[in-house]
C-alpha positions as a Markdown table, in Angstrom:
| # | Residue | x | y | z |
|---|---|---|---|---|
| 1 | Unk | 11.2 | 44.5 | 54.7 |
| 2 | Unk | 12.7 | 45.8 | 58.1 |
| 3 | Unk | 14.8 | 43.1 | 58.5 |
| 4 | Unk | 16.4 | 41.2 | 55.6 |
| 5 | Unk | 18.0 | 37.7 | 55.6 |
| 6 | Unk | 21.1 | 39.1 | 55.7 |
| 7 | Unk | 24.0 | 41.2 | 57.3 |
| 8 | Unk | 25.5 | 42.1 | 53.9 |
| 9 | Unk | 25.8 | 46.0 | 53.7 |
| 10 | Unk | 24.8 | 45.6 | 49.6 |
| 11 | Unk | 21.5 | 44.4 | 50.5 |
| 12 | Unk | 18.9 | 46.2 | 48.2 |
| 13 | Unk | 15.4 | 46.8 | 46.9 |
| 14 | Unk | 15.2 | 48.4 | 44.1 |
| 15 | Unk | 12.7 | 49.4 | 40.7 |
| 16 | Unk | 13.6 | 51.3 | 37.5 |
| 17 | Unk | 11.2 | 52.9 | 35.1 |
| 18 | Unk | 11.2 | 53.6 | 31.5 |
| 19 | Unk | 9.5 | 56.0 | 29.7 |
| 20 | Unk | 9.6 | 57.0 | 26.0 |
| 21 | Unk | 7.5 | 58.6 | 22.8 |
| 22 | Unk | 7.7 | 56.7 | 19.9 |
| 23 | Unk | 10.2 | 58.6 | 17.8 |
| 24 | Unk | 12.6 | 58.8 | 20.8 |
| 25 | Unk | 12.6 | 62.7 | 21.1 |
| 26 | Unk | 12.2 | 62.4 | 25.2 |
| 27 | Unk | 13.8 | 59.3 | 26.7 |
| 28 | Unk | 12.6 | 59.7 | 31.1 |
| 29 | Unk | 14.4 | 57.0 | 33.4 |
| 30 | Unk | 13.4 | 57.1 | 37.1 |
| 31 | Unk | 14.1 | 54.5 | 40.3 |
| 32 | Unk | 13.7 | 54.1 | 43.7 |
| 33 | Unk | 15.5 | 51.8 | 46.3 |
| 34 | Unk | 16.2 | 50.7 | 49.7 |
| 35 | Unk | 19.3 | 49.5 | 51.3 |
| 36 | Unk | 17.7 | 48.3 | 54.7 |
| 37 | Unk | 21.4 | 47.7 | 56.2 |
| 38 | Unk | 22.7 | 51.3 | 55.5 |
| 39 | Unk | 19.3 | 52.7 | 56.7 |
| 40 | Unk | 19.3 | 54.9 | 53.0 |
| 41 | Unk | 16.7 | 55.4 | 50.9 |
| 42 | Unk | 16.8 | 57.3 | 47.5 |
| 43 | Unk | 15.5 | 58.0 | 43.8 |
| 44 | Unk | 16.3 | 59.4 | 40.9 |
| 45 | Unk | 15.1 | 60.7 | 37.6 |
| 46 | Unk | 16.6 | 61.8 | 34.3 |
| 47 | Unk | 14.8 | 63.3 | 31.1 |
| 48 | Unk | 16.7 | 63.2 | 27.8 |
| 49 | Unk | 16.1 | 66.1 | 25.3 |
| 50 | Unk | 18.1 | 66.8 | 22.5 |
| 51 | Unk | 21.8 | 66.7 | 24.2 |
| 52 | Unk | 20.6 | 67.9 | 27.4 |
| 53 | Unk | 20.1 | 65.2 | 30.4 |
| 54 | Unk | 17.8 | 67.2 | 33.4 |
| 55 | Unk | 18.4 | 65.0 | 36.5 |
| 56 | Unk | 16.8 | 65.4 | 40.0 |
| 57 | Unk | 18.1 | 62.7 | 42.7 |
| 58 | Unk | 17.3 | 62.7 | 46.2 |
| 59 | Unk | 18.2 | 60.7 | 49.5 |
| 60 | Unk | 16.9 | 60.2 | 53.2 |
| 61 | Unk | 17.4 | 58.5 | 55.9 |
| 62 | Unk | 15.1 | 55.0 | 55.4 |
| 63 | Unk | 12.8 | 54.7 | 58.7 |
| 64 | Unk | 10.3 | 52.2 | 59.9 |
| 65 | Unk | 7.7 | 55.3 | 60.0 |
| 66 | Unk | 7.7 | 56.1 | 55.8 |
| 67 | Unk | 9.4 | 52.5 | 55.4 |
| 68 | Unk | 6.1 | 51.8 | 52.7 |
| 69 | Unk | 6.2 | 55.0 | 51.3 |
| 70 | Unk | 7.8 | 55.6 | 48.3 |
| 71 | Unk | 8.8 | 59.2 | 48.6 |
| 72 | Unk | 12.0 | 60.7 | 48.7 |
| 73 | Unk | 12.2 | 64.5 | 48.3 |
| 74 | Unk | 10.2 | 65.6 | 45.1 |
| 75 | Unk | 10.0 | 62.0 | 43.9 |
| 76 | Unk | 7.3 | 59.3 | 44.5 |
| 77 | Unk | 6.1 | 56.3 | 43.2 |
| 78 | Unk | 2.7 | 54.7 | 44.0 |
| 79 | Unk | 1.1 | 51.7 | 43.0 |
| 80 | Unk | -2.6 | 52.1 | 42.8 |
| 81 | Unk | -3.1 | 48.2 | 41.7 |
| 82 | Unk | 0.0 | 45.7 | 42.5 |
| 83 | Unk | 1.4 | 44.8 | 38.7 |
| 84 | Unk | -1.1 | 46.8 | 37.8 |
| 85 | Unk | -1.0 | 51.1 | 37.7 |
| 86 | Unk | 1.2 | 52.8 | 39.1 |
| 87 | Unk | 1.0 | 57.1 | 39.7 |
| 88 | Unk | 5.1 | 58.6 | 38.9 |
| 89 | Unk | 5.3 | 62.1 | 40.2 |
| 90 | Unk | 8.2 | 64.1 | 40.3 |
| 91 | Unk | 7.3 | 67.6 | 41.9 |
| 92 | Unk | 8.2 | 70.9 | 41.0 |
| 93 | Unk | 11.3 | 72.7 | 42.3 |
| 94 | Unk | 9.7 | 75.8 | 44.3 |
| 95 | Unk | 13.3 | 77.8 | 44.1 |
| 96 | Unk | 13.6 | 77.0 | 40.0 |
| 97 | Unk | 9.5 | 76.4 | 38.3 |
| 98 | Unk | 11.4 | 76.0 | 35.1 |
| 99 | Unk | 13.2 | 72.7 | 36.2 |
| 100 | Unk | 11.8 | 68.5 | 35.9 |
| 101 | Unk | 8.5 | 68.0 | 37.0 |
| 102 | Unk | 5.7 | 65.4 | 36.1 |
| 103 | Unk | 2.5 | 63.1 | 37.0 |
| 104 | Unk | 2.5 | 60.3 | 34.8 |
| 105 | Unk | 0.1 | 57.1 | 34.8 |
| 106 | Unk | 1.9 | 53.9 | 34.1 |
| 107 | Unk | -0.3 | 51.1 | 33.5 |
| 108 | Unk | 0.9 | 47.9 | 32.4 |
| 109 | Unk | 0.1 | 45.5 | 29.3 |
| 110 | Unk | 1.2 | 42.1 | 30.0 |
| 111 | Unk | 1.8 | 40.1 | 32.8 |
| 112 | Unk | 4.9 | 40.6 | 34.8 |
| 113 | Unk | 8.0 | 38.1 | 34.1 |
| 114 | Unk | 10.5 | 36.7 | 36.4 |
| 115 | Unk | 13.8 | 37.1 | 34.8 |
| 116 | Unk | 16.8 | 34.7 | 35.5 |
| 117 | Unk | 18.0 | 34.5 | 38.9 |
| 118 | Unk | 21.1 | 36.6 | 38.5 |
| 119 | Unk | 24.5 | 35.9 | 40.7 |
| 120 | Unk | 27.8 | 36.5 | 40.2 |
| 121 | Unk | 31.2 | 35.9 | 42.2 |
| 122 | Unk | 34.5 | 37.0 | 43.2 |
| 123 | Unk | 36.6 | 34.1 | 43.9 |
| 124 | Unk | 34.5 | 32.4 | 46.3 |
| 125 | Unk | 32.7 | 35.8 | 47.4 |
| 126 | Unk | 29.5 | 36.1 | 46.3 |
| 127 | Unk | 29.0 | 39.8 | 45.2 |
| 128 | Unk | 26.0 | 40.1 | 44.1 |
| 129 | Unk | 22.4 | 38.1 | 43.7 |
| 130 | Unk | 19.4 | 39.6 | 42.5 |
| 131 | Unk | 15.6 | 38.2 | 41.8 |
| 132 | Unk | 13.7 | 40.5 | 39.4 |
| 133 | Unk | 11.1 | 40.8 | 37.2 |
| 134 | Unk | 9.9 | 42.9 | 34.5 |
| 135 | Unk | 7.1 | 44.5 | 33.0 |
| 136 | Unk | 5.6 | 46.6 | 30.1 |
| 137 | Unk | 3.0 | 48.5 | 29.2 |
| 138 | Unk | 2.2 | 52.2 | 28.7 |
| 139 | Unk | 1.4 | 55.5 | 30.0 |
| 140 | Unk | 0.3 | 59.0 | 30.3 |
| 141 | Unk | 0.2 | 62.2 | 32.0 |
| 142 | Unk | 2.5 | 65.5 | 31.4 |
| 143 | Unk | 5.6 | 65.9 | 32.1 |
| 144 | Unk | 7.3 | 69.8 | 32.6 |
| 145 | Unk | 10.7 | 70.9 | 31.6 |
| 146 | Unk | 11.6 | 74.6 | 30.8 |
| 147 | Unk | 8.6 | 76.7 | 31.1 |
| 148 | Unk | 7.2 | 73.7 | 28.3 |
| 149 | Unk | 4.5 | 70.8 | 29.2 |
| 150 | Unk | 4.4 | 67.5 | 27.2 |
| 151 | Unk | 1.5 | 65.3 | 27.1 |
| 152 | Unk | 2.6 | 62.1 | 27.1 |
| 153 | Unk | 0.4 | 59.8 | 24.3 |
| 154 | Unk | 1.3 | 56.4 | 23.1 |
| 155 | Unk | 4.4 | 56.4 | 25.1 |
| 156 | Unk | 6.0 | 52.8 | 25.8 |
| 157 | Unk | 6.8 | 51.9 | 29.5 |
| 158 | Unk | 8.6 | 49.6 | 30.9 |
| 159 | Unk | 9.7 | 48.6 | 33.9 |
| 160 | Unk | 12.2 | 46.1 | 36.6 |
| 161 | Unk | 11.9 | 45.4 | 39.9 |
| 162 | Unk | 14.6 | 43.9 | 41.7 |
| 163 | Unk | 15.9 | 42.6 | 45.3 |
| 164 | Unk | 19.1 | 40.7 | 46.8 |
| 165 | Unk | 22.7 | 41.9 | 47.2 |
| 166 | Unk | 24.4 | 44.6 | 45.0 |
| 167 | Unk | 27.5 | 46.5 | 45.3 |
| 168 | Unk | 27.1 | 49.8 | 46.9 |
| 169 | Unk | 30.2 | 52.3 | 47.3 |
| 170 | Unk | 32.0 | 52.2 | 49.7 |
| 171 | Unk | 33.7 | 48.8 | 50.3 |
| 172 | Unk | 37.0 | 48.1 | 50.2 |
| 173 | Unk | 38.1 | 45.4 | 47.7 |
| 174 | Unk | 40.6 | 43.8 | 49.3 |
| 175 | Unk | 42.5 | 40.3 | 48.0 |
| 176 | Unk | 39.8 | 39.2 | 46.0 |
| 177 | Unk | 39.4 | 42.7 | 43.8 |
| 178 | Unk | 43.0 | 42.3 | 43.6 |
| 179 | Unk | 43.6 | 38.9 | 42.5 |
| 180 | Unk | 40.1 | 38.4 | 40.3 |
| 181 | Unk | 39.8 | 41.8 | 38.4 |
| 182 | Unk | 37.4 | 42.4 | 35.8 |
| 183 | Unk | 38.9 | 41.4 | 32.7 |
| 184 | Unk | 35.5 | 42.1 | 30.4 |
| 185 | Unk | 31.4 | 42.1 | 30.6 |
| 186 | Unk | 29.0 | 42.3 | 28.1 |
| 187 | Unk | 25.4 | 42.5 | 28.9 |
| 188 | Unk | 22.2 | 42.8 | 26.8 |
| 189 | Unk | 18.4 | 43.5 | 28.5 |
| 190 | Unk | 15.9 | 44.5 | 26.5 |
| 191 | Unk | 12.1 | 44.5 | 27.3 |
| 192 | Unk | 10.1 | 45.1 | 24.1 |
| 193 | Unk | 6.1 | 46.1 | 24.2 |
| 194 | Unk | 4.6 | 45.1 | 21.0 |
| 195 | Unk | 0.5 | 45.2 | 20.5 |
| 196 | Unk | -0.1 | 41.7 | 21.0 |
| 197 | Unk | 3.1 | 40.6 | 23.0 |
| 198 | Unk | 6.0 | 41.3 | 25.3 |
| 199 | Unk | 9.4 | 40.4 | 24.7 |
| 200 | Unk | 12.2 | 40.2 | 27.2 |
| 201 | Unk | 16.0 | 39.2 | 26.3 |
| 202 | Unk | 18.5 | 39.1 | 28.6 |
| 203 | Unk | 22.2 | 38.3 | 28.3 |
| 204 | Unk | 25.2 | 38.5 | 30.4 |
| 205 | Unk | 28.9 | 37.3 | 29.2 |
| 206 | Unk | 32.7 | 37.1 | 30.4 |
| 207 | Unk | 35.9 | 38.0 | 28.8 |
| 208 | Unk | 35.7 | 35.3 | 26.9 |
| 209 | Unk | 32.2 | 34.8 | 25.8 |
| 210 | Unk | 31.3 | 32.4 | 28.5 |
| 211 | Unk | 27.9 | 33.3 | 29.2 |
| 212 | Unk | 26.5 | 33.7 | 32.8 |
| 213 | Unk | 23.0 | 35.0 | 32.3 |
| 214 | Unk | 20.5 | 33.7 | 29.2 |
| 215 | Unk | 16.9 | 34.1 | 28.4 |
| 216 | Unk | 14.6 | 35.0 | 25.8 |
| 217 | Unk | 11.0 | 34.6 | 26.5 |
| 218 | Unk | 7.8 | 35.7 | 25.0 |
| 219 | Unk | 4.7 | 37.0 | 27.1 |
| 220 | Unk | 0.7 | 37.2 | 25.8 |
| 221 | Unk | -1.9 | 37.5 | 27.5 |
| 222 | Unk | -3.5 | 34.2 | 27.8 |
| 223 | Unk | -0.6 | 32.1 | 26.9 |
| 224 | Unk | 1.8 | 30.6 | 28.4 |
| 225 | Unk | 5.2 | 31.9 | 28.0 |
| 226 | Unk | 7.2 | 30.7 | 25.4 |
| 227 | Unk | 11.0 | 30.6 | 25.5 |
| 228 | Unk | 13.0 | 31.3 | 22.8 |
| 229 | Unk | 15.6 | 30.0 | 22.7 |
| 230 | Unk | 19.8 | 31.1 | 23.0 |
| 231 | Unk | 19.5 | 34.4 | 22.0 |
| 232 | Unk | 22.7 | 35.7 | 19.6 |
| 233 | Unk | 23.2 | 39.8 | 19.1 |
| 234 | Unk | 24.8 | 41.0 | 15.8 |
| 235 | Unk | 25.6 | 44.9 | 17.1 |
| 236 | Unk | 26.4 | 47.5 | 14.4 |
| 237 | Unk | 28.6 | 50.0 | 16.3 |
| 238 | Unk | 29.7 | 53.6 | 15.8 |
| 239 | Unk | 32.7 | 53.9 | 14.8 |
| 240 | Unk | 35.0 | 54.5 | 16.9 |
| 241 | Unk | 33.0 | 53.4 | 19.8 |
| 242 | Unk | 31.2 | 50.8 | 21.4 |
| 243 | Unk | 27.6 | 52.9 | 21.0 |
| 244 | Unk | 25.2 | 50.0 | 19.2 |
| 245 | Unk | 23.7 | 52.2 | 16.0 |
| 246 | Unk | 21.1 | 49.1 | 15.2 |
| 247 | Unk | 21.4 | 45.7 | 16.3 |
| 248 | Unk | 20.0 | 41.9 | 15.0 |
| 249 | Unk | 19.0 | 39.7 | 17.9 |
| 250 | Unk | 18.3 | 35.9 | 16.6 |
| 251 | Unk | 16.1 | 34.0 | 18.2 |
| 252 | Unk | 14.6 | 30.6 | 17.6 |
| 253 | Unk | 10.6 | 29.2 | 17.7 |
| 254 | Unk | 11.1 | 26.1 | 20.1 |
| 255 | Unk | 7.8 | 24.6 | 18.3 |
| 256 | Unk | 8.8 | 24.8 | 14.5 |
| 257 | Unk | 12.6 | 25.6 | 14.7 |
| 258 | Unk | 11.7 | 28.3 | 12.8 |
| 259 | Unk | 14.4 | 31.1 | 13.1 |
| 260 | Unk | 12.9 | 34.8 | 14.5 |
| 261 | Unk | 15.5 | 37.9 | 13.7 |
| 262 | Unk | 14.4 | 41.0 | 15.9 |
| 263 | Unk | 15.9 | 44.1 | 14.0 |
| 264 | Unk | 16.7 | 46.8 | 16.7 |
| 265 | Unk | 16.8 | 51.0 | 16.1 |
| 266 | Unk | 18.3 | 53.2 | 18.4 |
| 267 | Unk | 16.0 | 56.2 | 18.9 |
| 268 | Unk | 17.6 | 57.9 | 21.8 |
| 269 | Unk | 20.5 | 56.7 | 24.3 |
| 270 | Unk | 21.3 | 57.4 | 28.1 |
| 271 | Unk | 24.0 | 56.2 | 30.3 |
| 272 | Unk | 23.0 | 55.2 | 33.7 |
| 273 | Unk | 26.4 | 56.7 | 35.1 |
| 274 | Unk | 25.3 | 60.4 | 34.1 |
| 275 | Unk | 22.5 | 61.3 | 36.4 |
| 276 | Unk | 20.8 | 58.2 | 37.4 |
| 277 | Unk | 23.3 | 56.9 | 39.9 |
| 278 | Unk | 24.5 | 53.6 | 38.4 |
| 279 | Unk | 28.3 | 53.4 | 38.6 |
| 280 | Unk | 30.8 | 54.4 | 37.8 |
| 281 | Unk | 29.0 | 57.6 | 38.3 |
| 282 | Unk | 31.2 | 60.2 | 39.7 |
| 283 | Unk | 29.1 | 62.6 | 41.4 |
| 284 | Unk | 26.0 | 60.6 | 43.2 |
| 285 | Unk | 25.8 | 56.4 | 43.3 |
| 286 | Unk | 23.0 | 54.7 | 44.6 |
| 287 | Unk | 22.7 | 54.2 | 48.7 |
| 288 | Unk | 25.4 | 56.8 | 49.3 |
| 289 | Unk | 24.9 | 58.6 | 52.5 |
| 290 | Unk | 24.3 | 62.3 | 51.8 |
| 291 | Unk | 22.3 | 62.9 | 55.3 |
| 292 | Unk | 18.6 | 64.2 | 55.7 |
| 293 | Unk | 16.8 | 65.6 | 53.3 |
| 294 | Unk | 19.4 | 65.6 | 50.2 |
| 295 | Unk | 18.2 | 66.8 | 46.9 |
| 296 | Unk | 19.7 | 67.8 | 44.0 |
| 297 | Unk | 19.0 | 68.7 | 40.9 |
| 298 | Unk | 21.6 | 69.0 | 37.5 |
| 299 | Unk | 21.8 | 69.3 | 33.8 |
| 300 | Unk | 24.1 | 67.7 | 31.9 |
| 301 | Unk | 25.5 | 68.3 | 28.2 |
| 302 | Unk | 26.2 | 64.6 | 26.2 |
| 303 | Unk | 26.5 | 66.2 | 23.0 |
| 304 | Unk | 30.8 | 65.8 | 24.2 |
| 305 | Unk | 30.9 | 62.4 | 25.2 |
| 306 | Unk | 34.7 | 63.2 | 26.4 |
| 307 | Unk | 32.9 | 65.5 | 28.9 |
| 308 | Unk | 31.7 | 62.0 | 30.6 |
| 309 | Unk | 34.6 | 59.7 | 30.1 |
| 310 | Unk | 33.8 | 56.9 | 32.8 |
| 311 | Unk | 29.9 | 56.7 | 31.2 |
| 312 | Unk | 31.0 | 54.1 | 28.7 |
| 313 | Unk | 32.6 | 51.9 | 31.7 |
| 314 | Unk | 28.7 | 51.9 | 32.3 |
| 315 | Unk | 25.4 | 50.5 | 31.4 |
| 316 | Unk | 23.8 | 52.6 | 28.8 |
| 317 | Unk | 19.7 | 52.4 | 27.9 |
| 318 | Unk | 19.1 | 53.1 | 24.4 |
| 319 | Unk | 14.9 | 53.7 | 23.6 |
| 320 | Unk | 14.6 | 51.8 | 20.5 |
| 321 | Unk | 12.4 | 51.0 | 17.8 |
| 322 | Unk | 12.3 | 46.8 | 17.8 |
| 323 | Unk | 10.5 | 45.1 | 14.4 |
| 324 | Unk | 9.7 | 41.1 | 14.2 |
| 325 | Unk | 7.1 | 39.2 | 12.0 |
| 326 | Unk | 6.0 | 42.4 | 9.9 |
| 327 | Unk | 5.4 | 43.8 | 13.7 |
| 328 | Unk | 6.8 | 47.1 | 15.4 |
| 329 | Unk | 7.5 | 47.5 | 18.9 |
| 330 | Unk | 9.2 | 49.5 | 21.2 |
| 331 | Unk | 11.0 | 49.0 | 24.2 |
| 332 | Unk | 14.4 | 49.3 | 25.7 |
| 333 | Unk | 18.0 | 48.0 | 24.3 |
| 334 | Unk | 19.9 | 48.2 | 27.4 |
| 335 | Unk | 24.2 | 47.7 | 26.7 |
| 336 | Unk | 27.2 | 47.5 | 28.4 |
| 337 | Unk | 30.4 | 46.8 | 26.8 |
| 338 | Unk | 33.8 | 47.2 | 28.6 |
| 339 | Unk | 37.3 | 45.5 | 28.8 |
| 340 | Unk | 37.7 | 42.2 | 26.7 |
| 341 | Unk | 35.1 | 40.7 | 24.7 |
| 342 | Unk | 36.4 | 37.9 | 22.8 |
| 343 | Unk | 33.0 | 37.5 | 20.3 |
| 344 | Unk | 33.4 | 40.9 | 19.4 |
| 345 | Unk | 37.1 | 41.3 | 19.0 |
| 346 | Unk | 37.3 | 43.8 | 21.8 |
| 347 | Unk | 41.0 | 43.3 | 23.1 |
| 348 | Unk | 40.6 | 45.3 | 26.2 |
| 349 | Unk | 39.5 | 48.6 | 28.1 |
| 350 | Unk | 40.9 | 50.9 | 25.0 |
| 351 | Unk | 39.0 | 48.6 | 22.3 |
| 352 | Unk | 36.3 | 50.2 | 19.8 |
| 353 | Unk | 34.8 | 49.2 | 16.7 |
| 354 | Unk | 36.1 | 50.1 | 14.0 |
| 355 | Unk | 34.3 | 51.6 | 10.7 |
| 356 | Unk | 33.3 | 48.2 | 9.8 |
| 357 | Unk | 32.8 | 46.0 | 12.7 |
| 358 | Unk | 30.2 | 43.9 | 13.7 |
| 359 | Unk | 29.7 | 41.9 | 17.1 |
């Protein structure tokens, strides 16, 4: 839109991609957004190998010219049918042919589905308030990364599109930051493609377990959606951490009360604050001014998470291997777990798991 219903400088627009093979050797994450009352637009794309993250990120100026083009530097996205197929490219580096580069088809398998309308509050503030939905299906194309190409075969896709008010750098907190700081958040969103359905789960909670965000629904095509119920996550953790290993979710059959346990398998894991731009990134955050024409593109190592200190203050998205009713799927088992969580037992910032806990 060129001009949004508000004056707020957060206002966004904004998608994120998933991309994965099945045994989680090559996890790829790439967005693109708009922040119509900055006048910025940018993208991002990371590729997980081994312990090396590749990331390429790039930011204009957003114009009224290219304002339905989604390009930014190297990276484009472009919908050949709405909810349909899409075209990712990301193009070669001309100074460094050994760096990120791909074409990939993603082509979706279910339906799209609106996910909860999402707000939350500072005092009286609102801060942020966001309409999405999501999507998931599969893809393929190549992808290039040091002097190798991958074809890309029974990858998993998934995808979330999303729009309102968000916090972008920059603002100064003031009273409210002050007086109502973050005492704890734990959040759970996990899309999951299996052959004859979609799942999406979605969970957001305080400090104190109070939960602000809840769904669990089930997608096929030809049916209509079936919820599931209140979704509760038993979380093995590393020890010493809060990295989830494996997790249970429980759900619950609203026709026959019969309980559903989806088992969850961490294939591969990367934090949205390395790279993609999600805070507390601190090197490059989404709808940061960084004037015309700014690309740039890093590596990162994560085999040292101490290299990265603020990426578990962050949301992390673990490609995972999901089982339920005899069925395998695949999807994504997105986490964030920082400060105080009463239902774990996390007493603050400096909590972890220890050898033996569960959550």
């Amino acid at each position: 839109m060129k001009h949004v219903a508000t004056s707020d400088r957060n206002a966004y627009d904004r998608c994120i991609f998933h991309l994965f093979d099945p045994e989680g050797r090559f996890l790829l994450i790439l967005g693109l957004g708009v922040y119509p009352n900055l006048g910025v637009i940018d993208a991002y794309a990371t590729l997980r190998i081994g312990d090396t993250l590749h990331a390429v990120r790039a930011s204009d100026a957003l114009s009224d010219e290219t304002r339905m083009d989604m390009r930014v530097g190297p990276l484009k996205i472009l919908v050949e049918r709405p909810l349909k197929d899409f075209i990712l490219t990301c193009a070669a580096d001309p100074d460094d042919p050994d760096g990120l580069s791909y074409e990939i088809n993603w082509s979706a398998d279910f339906p799209a589905l609106w996910e909860p309308h999402h707000t939350q509050r500072k005092g009286a503030r609102l801060t942020l308030e966001g309409k999405r939905f999501v999507q998931a299906g599969r893809c393929d194309g190549w992808l290039r990364i040091g002097g190798r190409e991958i074809r890309l075969s029974d990858w998993t896709g998934t995808r979330d599109r999303s729009w309102g008010v968000r916090p972008v750098p920059g603002e100064e907190g003031g009273r409210l930051a002050q007086e109502y700081p973050t005492e704890g958040f734990h959040w759970i969103w996990a899309p999951v493609r299996f052959d004859d359905r979609f799942l999406m789960v979605i969970t957001q909670e305080d400090a104190d377990g109070y939960r602000t965000l809840n769904d669990a629904t089930v997608v096929r095509e030809g049916h209509r959606d079936r919820q599931l119920g209140w979704p509760q996550t038993d979380i093995t953790y590393r020890p010493g951490t809060r990295h989830p290993e494996r997790a249970v979710i429980h759900l619950m059959d609203p026709v026959d009360r019969k309980p559903l346990d989806v088992g969850v398998e961490i294939l591969a894991s990367s934090p949205l604050a390395v790279g993609a731009g999600y805070p507390p990134a601190d090197d490059w955050q989404h709808g940061t001014w960084r004037g015309h024409d700014w690309c740039e593109r890093r590596t990162y190592d994560l085999a040292d998470p101490t290299a990265h200190p603020r990426a578990a203050y962050g949301v992390i998205d673990h490609a995972a291997r999901f089982t339920l009713d005899g069925q395998v799927g695949y999807g994504i088992f997105e986490h964030g777990s920082f400060g105080r969580h009463d239902p774990s037992g996390f007493t603050g910032f400096d909590s972890v798991a220890p050898a033996s806990e569960r959550s």
